[in-house]
N, C-alpha and C positions, 0 to 999 in steps of 0.2 A: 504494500500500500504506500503510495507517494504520496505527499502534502507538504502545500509550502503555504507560509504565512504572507498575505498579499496586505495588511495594513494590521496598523498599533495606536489604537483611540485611546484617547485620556478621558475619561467620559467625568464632569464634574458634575453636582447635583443643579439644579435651576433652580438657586435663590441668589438673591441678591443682597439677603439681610444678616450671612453668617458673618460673624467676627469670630467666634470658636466652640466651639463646643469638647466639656469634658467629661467623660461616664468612666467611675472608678468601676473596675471587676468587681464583685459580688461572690461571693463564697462558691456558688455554684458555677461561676466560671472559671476560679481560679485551677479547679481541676484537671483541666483541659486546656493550663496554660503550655505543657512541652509536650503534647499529643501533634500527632500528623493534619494535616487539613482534611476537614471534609469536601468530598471531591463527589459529583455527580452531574451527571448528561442526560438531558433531556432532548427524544429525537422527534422529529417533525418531517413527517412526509408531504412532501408540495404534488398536487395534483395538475395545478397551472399555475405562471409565473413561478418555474422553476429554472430557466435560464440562468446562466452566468450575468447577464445584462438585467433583465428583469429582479436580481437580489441585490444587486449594486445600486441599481436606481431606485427601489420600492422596498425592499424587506429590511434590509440592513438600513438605510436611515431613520426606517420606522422602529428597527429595534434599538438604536443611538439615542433618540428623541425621547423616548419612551423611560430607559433608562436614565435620563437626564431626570425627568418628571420627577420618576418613582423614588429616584435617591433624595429628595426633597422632605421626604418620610421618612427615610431608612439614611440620615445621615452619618451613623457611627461608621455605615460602610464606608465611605469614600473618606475612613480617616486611617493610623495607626496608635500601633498597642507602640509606648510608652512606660520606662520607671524609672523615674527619676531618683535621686537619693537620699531624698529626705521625705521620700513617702512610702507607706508600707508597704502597697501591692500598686502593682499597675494601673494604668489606665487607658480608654480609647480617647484619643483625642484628635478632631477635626479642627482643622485653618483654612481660612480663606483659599482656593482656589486647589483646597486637595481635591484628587477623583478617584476613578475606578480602573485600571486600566482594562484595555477590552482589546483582546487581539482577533483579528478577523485573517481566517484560515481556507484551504481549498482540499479535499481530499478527492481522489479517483480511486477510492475504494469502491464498493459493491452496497452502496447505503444497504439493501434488506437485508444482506446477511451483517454488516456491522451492528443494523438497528435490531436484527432478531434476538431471539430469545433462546437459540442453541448455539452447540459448541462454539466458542469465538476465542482466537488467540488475546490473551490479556492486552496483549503489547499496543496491539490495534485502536482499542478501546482507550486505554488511556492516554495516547498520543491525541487525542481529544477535549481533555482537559487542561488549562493553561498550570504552569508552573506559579506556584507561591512564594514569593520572596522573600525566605524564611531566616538566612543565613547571616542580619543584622538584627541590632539590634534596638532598631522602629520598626519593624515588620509590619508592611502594609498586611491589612484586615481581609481583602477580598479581590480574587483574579478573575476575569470571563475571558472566556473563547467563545466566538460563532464558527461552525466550520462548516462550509457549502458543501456536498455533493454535488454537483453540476446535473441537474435536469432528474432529481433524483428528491432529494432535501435536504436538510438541514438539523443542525444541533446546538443546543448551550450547553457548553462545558461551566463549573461553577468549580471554583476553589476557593473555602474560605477557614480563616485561622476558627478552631473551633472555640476558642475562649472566650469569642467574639456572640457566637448565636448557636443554639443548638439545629437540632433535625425539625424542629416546627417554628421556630422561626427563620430558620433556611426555607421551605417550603410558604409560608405566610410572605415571605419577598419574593418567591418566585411567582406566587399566584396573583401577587399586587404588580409587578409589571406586568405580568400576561393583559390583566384587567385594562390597564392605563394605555396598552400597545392597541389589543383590539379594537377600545372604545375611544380612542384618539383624545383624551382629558386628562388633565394631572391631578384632579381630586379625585379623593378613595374613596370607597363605601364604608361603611362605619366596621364592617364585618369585617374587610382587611387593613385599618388604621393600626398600626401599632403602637405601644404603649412601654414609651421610652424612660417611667419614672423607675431610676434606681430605689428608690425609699419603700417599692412594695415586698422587697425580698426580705422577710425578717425574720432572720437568725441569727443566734449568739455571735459577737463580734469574736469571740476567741474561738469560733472556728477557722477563720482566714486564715491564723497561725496553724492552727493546725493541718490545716492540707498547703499551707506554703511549706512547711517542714516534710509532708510529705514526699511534694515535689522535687523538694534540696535531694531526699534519701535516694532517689531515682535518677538525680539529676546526672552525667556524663560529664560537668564540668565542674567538679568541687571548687575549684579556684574564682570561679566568677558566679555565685548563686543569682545573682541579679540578671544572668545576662536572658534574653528572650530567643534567643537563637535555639531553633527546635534540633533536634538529633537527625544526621543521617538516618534515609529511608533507605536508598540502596538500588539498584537497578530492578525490575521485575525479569526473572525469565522466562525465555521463550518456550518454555515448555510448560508455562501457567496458560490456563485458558477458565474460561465465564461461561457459565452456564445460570439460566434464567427459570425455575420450573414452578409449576401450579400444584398445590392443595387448594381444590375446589370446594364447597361448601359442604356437600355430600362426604369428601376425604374427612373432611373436619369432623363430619356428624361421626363418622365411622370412630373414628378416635377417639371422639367421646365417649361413644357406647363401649370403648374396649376398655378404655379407662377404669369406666364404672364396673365391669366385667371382673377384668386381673387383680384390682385393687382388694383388699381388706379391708377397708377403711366403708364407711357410707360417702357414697358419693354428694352426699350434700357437708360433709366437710371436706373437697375438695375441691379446688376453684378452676375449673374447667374450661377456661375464658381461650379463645381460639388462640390468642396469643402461647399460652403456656400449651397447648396441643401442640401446636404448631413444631413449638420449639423445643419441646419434650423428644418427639421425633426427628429432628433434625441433629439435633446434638447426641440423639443414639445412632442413629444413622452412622455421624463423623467421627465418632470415638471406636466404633466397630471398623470404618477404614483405616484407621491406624495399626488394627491388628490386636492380637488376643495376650498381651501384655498385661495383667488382671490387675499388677501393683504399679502399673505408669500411674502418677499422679495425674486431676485431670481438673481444671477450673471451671466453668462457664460463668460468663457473665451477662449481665442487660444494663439498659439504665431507664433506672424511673421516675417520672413525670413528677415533680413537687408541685406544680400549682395550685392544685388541690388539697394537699396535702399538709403544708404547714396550718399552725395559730389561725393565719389571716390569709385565705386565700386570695393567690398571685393570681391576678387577670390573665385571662385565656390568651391574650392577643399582647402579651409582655415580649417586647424585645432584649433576646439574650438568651441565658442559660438557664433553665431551670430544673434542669435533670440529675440526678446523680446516681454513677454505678455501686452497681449491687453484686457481687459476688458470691455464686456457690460454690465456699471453698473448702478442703480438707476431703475430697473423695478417689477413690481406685475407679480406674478403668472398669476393674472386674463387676462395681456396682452396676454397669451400663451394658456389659460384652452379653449377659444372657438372656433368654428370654423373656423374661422379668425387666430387663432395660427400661422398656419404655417405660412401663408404669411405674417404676422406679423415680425414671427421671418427673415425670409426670406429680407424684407428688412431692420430690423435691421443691421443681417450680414452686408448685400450690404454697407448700410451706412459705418458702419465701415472701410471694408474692403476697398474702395474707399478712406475713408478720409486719411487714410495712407501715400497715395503717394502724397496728398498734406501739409501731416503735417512733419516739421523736426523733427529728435531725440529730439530737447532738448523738443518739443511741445509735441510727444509723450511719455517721461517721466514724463512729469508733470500731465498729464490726468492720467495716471497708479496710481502713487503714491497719489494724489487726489481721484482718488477712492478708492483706497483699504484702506484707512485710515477712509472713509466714510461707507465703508460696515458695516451692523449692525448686530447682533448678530443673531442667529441662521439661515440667509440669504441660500438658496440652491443656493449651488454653481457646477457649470460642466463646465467639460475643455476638451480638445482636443489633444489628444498624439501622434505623427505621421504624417506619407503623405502620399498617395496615389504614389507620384515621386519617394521613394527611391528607390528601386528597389531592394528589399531584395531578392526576390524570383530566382532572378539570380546567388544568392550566393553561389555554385555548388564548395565543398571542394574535390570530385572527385567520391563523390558516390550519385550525382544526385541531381536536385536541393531539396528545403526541401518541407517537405507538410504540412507545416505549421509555423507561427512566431505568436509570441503573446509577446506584451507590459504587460508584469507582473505588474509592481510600479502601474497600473491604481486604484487596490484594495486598495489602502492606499486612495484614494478620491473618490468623486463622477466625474468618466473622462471616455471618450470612446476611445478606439488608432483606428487610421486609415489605413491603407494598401492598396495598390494594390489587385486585385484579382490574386489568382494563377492562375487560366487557361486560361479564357478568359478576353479579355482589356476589360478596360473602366469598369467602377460603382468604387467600393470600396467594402473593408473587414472591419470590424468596430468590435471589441473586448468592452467588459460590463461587468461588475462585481457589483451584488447584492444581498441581503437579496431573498431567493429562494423565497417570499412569493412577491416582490416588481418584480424579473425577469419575472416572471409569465404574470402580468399585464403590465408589459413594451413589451413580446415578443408578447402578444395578442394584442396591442396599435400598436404594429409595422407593424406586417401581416396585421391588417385588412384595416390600413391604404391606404398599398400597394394595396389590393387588390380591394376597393372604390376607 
């Protein structure tokens, strides 16, 4: 696949009233202050006005214009993460005439098989999202790519520091430009306005220290704690590839009922919610491709949603972070490898997932950081990227919704992203990235599963 970058826009927001804007990090972003960027493509098939000429002259200025609007809302983006040294934790801050940059790309790839949903070389896939300027220390907050198919479509690559915004407010800016591009207006609907006040997050101020000490314990630079400069990710190889598969609503129900079935327990003390199905299964699936190792230590992770959650519930439409991970830590392979697995894992989640709403932040801070200080070396670890709720698929910039979105950044770990289904409700879309010789026996583990 060949592509070359045909222009590099500085895209700045459309006001004319900023002098500066400051937003300190917040407990729940500091987390995810030396993590990889979240990276994700959204594809867009053109039906007409798909030309070379026709996206130069009509589609790309309306997506430049559009993005101008929309950052008008969404100003932390078009600023950088900052720590100065006589403040405790970071901050985003915007000046006069900062922007976004926005590289504009051409590929003569095969758009349906790069925008499908089977086997796809990694490599391909992510030469579509731009590169994040990660390696100082102002590291701009947010990167885009457009990149043409020529008579084919089109894609937005998104790269942004995650300390910045989680997975639903990444998706809340991409559904507020879709909005502003289709309908040609720079004011939002109230449903996608976000909601820039730092003062709604409230939790104990001496958390901050505590997961900044966390991050020093991880950190790769002991010499410079302060510095923002994120860790080597590393090259992807070409022997990773993506793979895109459905649990239908029907799969879902199945799994339920098995659930209720293998379990001991009454199923009405277990939390059965598609999510923990979903993931119950998939994380048996990946720990049986690793092989019958019974004492390999093994993690999995999620992270879950605070808004609801704390004292004083955080508003739906908050920009920023409000997630923190959860870890199920301290277990062998072996609890997974038999056929007890799934319901195994199944009520693992449920546990979890329950204990939540009877645990405070500062209780589930301390479980997190206790773990992950406990995890032991070569441990298999898998996490969870995504929701099945954001509703990406509505994201309609005015040439139809997309037919396809893919969580990129999954390939830097062993993680699966989650999605809604495009057509029909109910199951999930669940995106994998593997060694082609390990996808194999993971997609053979999955079908047959289903199909017993």
């Amino acid at each position: 696949m060949a592509q070359k970058i045909t222009k590099i826009s500085r895209v700045s927001p459309a006001t004319d009233s900023l002098d500066s804007l400051i937003l300190p990090l917040t407990f729940f972003d500091l987390r995810w202050l030396k993590f990889h960027p979240t990276e994700r493509i959204i594809f867009y098939k053109l039906n007409q006005d798909s030309s070379r000429e026709s996206f130069h002259a009509v589609i790309l200025p309306k997506l430049e214009r559009s993005l101008s609007d929309v950052l008008r809302h969404y100003l932390p983006l078009a600023g950088r993460l900052t720590w100065d040294p006589q403040d405790p934790k970071p901050h985003i801050v915007v000046f006069p005439n900062d922007y976004v940059p926005l590289t504009v790309a051409e590929s003569d790839a095969d758009f349906s098989r790069v925008s499908g949903k089977g086997l796809r070389p990694e490599t391909e896939v992510r030469s579509l999202v731009p590169e994040l300027s990660v390696s100082c220390d102002s590291p701009p907050v947010l990167s885009l790519q457009v990149t043409l198919f020529p008579n084919q479509g089109f894609c937005i690559g998104i790269a942004a520091h995650h300390s910045v915004m989680d997975g639903k407010t990444m998706a809340l800016f991409i559904k507020s430009w879709a909005h502003i591009c289709k309908h040609g207006t720079f004011v939002l609907p109230e449903r996608l306005t976000p909601c820039l006040d730092r003062t709604v997050i409230n939790v104990p101020a001496s958390l901050d220290a505590k997961i900044l000490e966390l991050v020093s314990f991880f950190s790769e630079d002991k010499t410079n704690l302060r510095s923002l400069k994120l860790p080597p990710t590393g090259d992807i190889s070409s022997d990773v590839v993506r793979v895109t598969l459905e649990l239908t609503r029907e799969n879902i129900e199945k799994l339920r009922e098995r659930a209720k079935s293998e379990s001991s327990r009454s199923h009405l003390e277990l939390h059965l919610s598609t999510f923990v199905l979903a993931n119950a299964y998939l994380w048996t699936c990946l720990v049986k491709t690793r092989g019958a190792d019974v004492d390999r230590p093994v993690r999995f992770m999620y992270a879950a949603d605070f808004r609801n959650r704390l004292d004083r519930p955080v508003p739906e439409l908050y920009f920023g972070n409000c997630v923190f991970p959860i870890g199920c830590f301290g277990y062998k392979a072996g609890v997974f490898l038999g056929e007890d697995g799934f319901v195994n894992t199944v009520e693992i989640l449920s546990d979890s997932v329950q204990s939540i709403a009877s645990q405070d932040i500062e209780t589930v801070c301390e479980l997190y950081i206790d773990g992950t200080k406990s995890v032991k070396p070569g441990t298999q670890t898998g996490s969870i990227a995504g929701s099945n709720r954001f509703g990406l698929y509505t994201s309609d910039f005015g040439w139809g919704k997309p037919v396809n979105s893919e969580i990129v950044s999954i390939d830097r770990n062993e993680a699966f992203s989650m999605s809604e289904r495009r057509d029909e409700p109910g199951g999930v879309e669940i995106g994998l990235c593997l060694k082609k010789c390990e996808m194999d026996i993971f997609i053979s583990l999955f079908q047959n599963g289903l199909k017993n």
